[in-house]
HTML snippet that shows the backbone in 3Dmol.js (N, CA, C, O; Angstrom):
<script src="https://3Dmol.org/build/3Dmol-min.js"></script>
<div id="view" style="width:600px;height:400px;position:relative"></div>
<script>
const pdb = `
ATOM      1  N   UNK A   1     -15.666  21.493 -28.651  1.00  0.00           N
ATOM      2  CA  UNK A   1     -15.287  20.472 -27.692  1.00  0.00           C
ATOM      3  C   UNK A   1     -14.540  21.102 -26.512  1.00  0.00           C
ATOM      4  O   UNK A   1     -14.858  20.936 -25.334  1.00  0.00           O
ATOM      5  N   UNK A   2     -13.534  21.828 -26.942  1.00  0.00           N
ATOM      6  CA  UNK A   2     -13.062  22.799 -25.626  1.00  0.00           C
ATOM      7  C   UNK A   2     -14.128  23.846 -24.416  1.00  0.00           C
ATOM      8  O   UNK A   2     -13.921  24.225 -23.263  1.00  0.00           O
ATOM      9  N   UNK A   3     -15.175  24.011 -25.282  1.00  0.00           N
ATOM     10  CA  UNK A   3     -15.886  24.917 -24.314  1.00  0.00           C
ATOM     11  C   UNK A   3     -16.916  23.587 -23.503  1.00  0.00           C
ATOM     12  O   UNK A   3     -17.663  23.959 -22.598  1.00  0.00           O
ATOM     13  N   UNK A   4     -16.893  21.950 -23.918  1.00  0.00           N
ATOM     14  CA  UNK A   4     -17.135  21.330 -22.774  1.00  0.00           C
ATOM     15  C   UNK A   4     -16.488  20.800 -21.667  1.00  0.00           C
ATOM     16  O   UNK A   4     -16.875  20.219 -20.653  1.00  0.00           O
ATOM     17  N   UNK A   5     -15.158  21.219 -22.208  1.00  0.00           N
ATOM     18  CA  UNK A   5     -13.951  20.273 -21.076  1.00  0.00           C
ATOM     19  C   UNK A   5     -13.878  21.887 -20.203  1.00  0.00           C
ATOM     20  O   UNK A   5     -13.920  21.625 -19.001  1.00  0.00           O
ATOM     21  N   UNK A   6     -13.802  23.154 -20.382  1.00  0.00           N
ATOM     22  CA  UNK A   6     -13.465  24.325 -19.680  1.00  0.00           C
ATOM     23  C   UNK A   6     -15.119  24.289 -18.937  1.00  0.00           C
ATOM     24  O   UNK A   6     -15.144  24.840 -17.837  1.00  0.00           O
ATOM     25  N   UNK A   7     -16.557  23.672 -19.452  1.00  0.00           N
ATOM     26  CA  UNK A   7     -17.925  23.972 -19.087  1.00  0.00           C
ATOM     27  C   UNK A   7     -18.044  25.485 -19.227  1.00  0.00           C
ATOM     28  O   UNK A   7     -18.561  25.947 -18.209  1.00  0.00           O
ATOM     29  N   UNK A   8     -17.760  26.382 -20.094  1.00  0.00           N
ATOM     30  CA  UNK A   8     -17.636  27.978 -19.925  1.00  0.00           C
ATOM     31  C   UNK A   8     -17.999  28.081 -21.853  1.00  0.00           C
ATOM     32  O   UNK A   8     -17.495  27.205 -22.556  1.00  0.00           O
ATOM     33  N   UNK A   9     -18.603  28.846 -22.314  1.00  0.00           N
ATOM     34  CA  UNK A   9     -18.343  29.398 -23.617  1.00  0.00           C
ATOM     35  C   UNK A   9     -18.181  31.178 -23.446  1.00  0.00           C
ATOM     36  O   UNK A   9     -18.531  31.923 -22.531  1.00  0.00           O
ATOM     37  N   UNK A  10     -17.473  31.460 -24.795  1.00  0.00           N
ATOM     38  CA  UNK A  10     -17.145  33.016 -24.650  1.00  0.00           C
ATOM     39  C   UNK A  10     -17.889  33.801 -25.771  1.00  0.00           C
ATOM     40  O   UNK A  10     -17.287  33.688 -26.839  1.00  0.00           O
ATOM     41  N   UNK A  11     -18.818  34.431 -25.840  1.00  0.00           N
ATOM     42  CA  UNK A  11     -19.080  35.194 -27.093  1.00  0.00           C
ATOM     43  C   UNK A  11     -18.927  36.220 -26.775  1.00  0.00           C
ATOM     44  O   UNK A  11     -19.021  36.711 -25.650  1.00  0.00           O
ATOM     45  N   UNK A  12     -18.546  36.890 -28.202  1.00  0.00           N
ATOM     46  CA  UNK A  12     -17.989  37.899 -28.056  1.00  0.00           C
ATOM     47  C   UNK A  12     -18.859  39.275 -29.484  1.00  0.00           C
ATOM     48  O   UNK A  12     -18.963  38.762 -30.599  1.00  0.00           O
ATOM     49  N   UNK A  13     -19.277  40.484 -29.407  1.00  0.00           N
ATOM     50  CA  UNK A  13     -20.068  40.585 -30.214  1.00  0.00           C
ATOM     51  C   UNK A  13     -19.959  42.253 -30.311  1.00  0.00           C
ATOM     52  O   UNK A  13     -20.653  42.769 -29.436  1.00  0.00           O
ATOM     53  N   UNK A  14     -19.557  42.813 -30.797  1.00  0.00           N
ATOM     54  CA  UNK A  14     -18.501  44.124 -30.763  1.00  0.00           C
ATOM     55  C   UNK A  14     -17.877  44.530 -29.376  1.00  0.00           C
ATOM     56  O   UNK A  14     -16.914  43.941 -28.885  1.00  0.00           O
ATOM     57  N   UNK A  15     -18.313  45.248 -28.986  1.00  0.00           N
ATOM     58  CA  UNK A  15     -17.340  45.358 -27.329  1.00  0.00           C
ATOM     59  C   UNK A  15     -18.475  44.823 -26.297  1.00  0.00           C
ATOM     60  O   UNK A  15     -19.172  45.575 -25.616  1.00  0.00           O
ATOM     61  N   UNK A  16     -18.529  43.832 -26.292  1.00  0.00           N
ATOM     62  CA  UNK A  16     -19.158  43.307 -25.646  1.00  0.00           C
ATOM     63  C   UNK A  16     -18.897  41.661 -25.655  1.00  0.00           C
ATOM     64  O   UNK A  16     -19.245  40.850 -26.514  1.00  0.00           O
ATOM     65  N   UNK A  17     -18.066  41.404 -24.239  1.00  0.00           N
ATOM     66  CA  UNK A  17     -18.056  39.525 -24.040  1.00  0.00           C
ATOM     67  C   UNK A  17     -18.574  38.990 -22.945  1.00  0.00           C
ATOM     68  O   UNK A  17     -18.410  39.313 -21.769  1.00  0.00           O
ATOM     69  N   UNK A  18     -19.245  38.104 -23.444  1.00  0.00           N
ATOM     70  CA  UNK A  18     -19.889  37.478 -22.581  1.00  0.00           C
ATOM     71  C   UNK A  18     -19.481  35.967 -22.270  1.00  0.00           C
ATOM     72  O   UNK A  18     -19.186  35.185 -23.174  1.00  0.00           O
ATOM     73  N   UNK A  19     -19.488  35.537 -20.606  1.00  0.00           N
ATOM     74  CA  UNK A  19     -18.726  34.078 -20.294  1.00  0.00           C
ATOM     75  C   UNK A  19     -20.135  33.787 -20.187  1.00  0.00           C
ATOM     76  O   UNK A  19     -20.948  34.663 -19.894  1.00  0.00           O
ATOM     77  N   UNK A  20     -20.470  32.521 -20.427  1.00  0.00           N
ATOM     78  CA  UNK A  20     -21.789  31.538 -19.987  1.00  0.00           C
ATOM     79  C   UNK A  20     -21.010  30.009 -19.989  1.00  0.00           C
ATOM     80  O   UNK A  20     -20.308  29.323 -20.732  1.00  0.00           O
ATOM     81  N   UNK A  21     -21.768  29.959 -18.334  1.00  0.00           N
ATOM     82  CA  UNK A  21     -21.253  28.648 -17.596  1.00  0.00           C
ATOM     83  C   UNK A  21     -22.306  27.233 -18.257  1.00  0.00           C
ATOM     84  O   UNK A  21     -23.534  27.176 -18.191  1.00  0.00           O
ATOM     85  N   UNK A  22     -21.645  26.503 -18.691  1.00  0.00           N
ATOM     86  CA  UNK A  22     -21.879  25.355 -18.932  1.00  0.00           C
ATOM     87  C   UNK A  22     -21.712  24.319 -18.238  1.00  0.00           C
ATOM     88  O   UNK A  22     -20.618  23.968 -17.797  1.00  0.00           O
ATOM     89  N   UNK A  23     -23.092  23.546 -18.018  1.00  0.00           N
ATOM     90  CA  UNK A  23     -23.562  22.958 -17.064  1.00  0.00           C
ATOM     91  C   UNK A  23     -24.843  21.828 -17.348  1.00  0.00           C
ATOM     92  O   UNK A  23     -26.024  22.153 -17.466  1.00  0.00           O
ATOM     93  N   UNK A  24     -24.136  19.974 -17.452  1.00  0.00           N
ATOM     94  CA  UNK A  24     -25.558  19.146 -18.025  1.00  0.00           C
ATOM     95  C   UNK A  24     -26.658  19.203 -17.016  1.00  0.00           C
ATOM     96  O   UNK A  24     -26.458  19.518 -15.843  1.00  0.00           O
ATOM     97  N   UNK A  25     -27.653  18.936 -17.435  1.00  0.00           N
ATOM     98  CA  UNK A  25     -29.243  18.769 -17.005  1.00  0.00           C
ATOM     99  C   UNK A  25     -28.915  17.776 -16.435  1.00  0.00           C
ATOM    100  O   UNK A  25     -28.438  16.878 -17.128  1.00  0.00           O
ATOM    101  N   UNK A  26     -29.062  17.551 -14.829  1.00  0.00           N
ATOM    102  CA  UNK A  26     -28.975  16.174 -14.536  1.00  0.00           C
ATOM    103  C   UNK A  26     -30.789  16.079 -13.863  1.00  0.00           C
ATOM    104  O   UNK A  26     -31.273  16.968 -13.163  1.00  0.00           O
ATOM    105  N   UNK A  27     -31.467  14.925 -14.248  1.00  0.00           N
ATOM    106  CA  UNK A  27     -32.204  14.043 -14.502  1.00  0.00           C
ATOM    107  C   UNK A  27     -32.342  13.118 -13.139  1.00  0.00           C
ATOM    108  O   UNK A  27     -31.549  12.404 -12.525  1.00  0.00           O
ATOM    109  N   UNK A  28     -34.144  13.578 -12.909  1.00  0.00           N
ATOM    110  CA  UNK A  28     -34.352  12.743 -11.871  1.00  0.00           C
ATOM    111  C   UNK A  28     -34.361  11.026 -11.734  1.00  0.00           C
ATOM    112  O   UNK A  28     -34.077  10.335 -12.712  1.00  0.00           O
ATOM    113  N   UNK A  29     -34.599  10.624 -10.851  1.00  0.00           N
ATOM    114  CA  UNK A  29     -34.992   9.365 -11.143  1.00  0.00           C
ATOM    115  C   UNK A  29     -34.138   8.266 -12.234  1.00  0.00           C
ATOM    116  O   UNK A  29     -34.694   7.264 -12.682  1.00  0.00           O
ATOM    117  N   UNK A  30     -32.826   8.608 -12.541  1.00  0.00           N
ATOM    118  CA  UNK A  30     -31.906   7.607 -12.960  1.00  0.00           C
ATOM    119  C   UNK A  30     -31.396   6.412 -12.290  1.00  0.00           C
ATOM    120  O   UNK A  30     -31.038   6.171 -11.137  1.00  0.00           O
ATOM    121  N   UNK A  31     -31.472   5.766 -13.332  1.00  0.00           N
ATOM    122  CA  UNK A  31     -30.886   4.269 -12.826  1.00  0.00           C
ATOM    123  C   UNK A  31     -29.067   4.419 -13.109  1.00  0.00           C
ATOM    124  O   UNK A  31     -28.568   4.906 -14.124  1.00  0.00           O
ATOM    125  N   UNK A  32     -28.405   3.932 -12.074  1.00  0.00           N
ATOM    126  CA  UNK A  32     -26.902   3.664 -12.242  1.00  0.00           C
ATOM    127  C   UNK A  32     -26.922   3.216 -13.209  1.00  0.00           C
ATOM    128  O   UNK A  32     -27.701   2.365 -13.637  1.00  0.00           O
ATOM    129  N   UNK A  33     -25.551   4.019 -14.013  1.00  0.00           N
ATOM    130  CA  UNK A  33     -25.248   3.235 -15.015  1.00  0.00           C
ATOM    131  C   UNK A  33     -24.336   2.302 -15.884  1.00  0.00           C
ATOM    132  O   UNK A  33     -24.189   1.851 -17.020  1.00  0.00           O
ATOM    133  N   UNK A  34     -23.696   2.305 -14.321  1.00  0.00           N
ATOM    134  CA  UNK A  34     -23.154   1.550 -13.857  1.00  0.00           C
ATOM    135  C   UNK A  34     -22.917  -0.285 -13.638  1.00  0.00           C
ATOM    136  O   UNK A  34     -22.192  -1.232 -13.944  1.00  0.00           O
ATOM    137  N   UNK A  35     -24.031   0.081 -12.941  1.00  0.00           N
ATOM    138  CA  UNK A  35     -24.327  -1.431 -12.223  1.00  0.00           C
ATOM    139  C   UNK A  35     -26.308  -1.634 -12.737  1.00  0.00           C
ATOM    140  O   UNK A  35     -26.832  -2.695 -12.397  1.00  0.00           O
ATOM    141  N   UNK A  36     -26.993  -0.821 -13.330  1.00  0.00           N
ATOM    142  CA  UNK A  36     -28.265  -0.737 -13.859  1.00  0.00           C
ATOM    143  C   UNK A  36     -29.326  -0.890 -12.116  1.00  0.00           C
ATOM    144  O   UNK A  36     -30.551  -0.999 -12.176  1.00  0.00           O
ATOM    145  N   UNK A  37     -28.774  -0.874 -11.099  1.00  0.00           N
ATOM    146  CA  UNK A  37     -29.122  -0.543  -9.731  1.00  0.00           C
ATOM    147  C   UNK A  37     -29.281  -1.847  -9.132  1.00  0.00           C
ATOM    148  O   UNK A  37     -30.256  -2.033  -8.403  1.00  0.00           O
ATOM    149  N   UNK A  38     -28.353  -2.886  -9.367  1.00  0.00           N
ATOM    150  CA  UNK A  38     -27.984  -4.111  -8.926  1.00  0.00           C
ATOM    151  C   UNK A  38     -27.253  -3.600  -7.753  1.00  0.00           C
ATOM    152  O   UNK A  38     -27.754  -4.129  -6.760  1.00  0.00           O
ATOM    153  N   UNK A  39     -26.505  -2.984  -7.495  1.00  0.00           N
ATOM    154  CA  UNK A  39     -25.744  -2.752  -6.448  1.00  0.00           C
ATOM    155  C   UNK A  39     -26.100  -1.641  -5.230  1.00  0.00           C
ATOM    156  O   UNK A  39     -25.476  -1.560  -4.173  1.00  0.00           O
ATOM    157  N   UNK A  40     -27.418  -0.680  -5.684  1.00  0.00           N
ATOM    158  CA  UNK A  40     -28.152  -0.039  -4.881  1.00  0.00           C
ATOM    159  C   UNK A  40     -30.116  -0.139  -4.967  1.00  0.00           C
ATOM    160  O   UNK A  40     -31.018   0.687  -5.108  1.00  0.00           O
ATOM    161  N   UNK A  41     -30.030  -1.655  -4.785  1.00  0.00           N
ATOM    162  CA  UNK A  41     -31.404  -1.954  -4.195  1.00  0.00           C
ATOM    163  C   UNK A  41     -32.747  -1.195  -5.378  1.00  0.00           C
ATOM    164  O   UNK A  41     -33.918  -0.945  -5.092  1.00  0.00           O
ATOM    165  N   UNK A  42     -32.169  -1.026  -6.454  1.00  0.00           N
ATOM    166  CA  UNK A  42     -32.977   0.007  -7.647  1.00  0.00           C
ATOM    167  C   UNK A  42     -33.054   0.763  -7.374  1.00  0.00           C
ATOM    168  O   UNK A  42     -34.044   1.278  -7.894  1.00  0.00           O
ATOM    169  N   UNK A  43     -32.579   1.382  -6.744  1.00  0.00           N
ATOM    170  CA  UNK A  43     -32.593   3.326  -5.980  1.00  0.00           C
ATOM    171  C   UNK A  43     -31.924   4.353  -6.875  1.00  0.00           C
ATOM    172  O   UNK A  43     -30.715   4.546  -7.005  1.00  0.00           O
ATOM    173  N   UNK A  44     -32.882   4.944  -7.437  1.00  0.00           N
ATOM    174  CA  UNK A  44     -32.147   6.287  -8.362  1.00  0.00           C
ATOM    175  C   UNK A  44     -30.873   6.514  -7.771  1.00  0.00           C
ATOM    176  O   UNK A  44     -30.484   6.568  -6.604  1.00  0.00           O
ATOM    177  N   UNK A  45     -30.038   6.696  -9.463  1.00  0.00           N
ATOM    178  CA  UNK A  45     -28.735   7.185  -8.794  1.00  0.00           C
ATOM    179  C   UNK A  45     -28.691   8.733  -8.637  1.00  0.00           C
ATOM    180  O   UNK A  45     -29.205   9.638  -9.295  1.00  0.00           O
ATOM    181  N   UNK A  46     -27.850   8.719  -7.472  1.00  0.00           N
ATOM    182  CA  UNK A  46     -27.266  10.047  -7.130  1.00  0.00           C
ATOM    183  C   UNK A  46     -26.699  11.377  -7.974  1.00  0.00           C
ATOM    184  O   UNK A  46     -27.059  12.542  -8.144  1.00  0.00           O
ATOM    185  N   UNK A  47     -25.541  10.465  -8.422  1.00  0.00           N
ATOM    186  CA  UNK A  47     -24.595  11.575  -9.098  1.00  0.00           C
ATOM    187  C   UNK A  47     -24.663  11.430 -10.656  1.00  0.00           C
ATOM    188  O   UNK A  47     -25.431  10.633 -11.195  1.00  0.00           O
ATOM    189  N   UNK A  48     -23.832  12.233 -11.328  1.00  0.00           N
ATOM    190  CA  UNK A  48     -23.814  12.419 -12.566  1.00  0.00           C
ATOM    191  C   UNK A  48     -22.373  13.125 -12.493  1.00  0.00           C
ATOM    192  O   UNK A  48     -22.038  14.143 -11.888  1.00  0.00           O
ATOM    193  N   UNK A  49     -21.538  12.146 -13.403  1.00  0.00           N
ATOM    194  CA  UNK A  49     -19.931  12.637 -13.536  1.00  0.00           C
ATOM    195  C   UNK A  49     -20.071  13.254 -15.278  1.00  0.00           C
ATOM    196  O   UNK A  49     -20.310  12.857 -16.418  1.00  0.00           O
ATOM    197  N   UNK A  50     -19.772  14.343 -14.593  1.00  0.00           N
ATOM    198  CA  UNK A  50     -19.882  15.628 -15.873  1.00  0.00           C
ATOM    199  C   UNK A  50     -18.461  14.963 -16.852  1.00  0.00           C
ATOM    200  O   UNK A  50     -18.663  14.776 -18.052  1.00  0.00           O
ATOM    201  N   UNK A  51     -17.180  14.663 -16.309  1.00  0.00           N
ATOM    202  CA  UNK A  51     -16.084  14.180 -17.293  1.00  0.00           C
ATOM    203  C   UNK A  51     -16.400  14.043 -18.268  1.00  0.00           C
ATOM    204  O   UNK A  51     -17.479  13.453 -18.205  1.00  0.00           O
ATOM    205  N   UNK A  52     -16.082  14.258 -19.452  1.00  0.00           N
ATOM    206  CA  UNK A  52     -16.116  13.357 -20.433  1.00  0.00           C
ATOM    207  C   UNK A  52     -15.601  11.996 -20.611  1.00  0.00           C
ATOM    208  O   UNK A  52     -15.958  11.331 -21.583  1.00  0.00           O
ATOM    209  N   UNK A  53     -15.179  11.760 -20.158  1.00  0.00           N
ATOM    210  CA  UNK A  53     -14.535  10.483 -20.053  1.00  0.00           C
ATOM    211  C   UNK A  53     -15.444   9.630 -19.401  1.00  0.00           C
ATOM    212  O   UNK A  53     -15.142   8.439 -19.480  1.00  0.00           O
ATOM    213  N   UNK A  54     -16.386   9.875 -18.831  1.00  0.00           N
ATOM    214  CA  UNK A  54     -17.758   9.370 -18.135  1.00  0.00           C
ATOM    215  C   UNK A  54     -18.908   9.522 -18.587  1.00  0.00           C
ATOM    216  O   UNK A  54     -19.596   8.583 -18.987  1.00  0.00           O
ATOM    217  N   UNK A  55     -19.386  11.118 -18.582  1.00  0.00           N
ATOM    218  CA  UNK A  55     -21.333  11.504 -18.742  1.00  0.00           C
ATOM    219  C   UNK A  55     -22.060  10.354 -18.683  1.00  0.00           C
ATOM    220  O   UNK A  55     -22.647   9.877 -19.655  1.00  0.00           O
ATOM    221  N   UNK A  56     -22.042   9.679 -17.105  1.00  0.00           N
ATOM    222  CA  UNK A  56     -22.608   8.788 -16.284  1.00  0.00           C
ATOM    223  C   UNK A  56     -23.579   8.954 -15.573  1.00  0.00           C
ATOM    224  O   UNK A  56     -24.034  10.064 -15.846  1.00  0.00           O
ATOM    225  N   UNK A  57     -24.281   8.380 -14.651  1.00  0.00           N
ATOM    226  CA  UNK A  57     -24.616   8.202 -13.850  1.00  0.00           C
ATOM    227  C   UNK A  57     -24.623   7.296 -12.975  1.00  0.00           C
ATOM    228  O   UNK A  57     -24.866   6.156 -13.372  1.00  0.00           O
ATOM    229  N   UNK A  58     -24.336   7.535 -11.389  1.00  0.00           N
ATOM    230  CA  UNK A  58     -23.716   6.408 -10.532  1.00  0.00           C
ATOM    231  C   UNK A  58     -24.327   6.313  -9.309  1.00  0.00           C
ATOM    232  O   UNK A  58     -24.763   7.381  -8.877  1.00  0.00           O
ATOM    233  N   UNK A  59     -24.531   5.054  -8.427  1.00  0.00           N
ATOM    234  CA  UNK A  59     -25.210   4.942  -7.271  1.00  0.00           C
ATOM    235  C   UNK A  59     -23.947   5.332  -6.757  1.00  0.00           C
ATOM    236  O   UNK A  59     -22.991   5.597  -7.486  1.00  0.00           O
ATOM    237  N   UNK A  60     -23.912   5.382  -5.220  1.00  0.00           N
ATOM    238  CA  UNK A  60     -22.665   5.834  -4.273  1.00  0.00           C
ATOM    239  C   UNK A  60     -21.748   4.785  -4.494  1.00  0.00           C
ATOM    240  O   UNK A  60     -20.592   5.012  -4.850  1.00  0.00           O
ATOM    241  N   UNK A  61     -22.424   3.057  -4.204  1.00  0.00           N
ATOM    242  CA  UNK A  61     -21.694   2.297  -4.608  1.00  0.00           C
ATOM    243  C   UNK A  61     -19.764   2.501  -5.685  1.00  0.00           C
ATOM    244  O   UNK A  61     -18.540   2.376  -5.639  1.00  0.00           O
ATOM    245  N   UNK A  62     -21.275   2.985  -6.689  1.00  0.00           N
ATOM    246  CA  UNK A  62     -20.233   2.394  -8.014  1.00  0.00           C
ATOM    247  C   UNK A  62     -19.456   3.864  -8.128  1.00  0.00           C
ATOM    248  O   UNK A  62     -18.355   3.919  -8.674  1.00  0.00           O
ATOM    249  N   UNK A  63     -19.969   4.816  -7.688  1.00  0.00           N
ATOM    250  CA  UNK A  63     -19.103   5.700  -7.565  1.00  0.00           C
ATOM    251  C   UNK A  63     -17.728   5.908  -7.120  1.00  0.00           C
ATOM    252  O   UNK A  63     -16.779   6.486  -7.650  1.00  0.00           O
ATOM    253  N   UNK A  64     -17.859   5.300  -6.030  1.00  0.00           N
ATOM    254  CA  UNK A  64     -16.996   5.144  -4.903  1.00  0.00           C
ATOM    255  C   UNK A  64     -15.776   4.003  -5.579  1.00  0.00           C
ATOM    256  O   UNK A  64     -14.574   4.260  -5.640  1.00  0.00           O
ATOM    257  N   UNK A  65     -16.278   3.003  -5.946  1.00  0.00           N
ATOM    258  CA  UNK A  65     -15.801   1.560  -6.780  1.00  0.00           C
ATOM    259  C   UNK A  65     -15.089   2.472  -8.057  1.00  0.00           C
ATOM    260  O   UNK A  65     -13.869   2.630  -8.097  1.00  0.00           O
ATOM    261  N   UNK A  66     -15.865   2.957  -8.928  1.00  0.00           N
ATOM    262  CA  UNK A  66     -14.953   3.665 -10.215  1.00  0.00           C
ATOM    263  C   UNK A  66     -14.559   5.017  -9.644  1.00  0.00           C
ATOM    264  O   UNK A  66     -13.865   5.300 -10.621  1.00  0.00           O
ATOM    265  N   UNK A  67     -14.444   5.992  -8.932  1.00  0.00           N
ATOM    266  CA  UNK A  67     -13.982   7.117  -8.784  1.00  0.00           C
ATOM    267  C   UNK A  67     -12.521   7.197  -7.925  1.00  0.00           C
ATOM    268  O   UNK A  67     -11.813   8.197  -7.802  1.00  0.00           O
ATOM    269  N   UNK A  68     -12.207   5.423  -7.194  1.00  0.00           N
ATOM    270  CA  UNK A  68     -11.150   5.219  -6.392  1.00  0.00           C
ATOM    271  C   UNK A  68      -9.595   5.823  -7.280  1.00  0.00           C
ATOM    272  O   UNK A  68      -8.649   6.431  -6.781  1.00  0.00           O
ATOM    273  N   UNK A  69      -9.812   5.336  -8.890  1.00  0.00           N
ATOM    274  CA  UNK A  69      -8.607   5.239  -8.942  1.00  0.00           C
ATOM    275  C   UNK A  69      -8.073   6.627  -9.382  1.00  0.00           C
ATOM    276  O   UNK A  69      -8.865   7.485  -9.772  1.00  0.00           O
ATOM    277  N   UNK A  70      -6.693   6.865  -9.323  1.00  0.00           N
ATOM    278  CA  UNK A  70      -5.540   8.221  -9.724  1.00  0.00           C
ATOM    279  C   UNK A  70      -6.478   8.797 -10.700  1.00  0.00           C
ATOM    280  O   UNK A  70      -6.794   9.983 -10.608  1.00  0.00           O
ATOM    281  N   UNK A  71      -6.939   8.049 -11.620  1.00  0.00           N
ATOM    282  CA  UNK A  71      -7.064   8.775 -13.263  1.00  0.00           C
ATOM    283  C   UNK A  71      -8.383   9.256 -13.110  1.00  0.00           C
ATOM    284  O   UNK A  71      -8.722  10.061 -13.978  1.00  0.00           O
ATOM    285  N   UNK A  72      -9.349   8.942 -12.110  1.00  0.00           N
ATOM    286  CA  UNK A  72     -10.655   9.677 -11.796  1.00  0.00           C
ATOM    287  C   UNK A  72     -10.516  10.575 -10.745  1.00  0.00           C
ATOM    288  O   UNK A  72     -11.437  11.390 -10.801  1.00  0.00           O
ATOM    289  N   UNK A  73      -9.476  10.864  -9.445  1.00  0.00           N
ATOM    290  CA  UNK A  73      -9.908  11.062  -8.240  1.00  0.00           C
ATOM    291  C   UNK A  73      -9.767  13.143  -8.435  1.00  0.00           C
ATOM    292  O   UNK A  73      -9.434  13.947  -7.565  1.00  0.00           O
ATOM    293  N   UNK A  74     -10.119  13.378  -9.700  1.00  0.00           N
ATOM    294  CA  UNK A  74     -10.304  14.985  -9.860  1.00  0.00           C
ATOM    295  C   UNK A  74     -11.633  14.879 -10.332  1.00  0.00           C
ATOM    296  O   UNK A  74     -12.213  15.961 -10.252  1.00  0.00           O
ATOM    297  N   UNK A  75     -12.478  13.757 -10.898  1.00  0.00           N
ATOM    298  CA  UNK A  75     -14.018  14.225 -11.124  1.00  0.00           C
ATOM    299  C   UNK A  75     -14.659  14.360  -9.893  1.00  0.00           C
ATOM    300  O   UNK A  75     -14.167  13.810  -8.908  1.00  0.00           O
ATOM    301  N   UNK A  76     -15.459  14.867  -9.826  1.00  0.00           N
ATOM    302  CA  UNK A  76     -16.532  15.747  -9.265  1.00  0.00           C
ATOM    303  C   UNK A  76     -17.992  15.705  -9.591  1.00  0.00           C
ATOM    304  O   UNK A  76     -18.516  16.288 -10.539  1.00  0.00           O
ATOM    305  N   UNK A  77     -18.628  14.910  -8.655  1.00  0.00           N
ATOM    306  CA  UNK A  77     -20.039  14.091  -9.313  1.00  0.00           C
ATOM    307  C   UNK A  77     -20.905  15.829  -9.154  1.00  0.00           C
ATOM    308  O   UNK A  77     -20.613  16.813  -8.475  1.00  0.00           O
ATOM    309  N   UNK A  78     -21.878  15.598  -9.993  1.00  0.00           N
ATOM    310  CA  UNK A  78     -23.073  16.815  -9.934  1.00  0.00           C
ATOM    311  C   UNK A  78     -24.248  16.064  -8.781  1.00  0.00           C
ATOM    312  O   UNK A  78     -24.196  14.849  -8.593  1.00  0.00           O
ATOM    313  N   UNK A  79     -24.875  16.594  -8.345  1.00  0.00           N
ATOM    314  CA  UNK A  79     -26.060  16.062  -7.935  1.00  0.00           C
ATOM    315  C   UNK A  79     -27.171  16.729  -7.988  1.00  0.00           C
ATOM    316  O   UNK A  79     -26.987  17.938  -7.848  1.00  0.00           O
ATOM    317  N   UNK A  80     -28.458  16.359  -8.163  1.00  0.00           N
ATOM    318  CA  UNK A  80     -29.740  17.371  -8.782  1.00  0.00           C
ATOM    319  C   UNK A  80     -30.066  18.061  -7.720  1.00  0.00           C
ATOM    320  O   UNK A  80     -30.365  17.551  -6.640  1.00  0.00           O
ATOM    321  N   UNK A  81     -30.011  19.828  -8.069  1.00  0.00           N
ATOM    322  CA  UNK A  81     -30.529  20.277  -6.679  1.00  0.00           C
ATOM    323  C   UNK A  81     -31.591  20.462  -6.605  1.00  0.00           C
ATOM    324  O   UNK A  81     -32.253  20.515  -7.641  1.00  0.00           O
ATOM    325  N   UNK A  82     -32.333  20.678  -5.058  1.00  0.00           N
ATOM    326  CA  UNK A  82     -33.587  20.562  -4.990  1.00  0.00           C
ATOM    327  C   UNK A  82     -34.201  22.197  -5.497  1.00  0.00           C
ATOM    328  O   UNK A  82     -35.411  22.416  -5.537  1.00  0.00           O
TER     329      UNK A  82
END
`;
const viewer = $3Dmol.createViewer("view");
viewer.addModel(pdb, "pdb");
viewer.setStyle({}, {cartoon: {color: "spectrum"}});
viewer.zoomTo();
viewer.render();
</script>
């Protein structure tokens, strides 16, 4: 559980360690999951909030709407690159 909140794992395997960055698959063509795309016209959502406290997906809308307050404003949405 710690090597998903750091996104990093460490192996280690006689003198030899290795860091590997951890990082979810974000997924084309999602619906908010939020608002199910009531609030962005059915338009795939954008982002994907890696938090645990989330592993969402959000139109800008609802992003914007749940990411306002203190206890979110350190997540950091992913977005699929091209």
């Amino acid at each position: 559980m710690l090597n998903i909140l750091l996104f990093y794992a460490q192996y280690a395997k006689r003198n030899v360690y290795i860091k590997v960055e951890i990082k979810p698959y974000v997924l084309d063509d999602q619906p908010c999951d939020e608002c199910g795309g009531e609030r962005c016209a059915h338009r795939p959502a954008p982002f994907f909030c890696p938090h645990l406290s989330c592993l969402q997906y959000y139109c800008e809308k609802c992003w914007e709407s749940i990411h306002a307050s203190r206890a979110r404003e350190d997540h950091k949405p992913l977005v699929k690159e091209a």
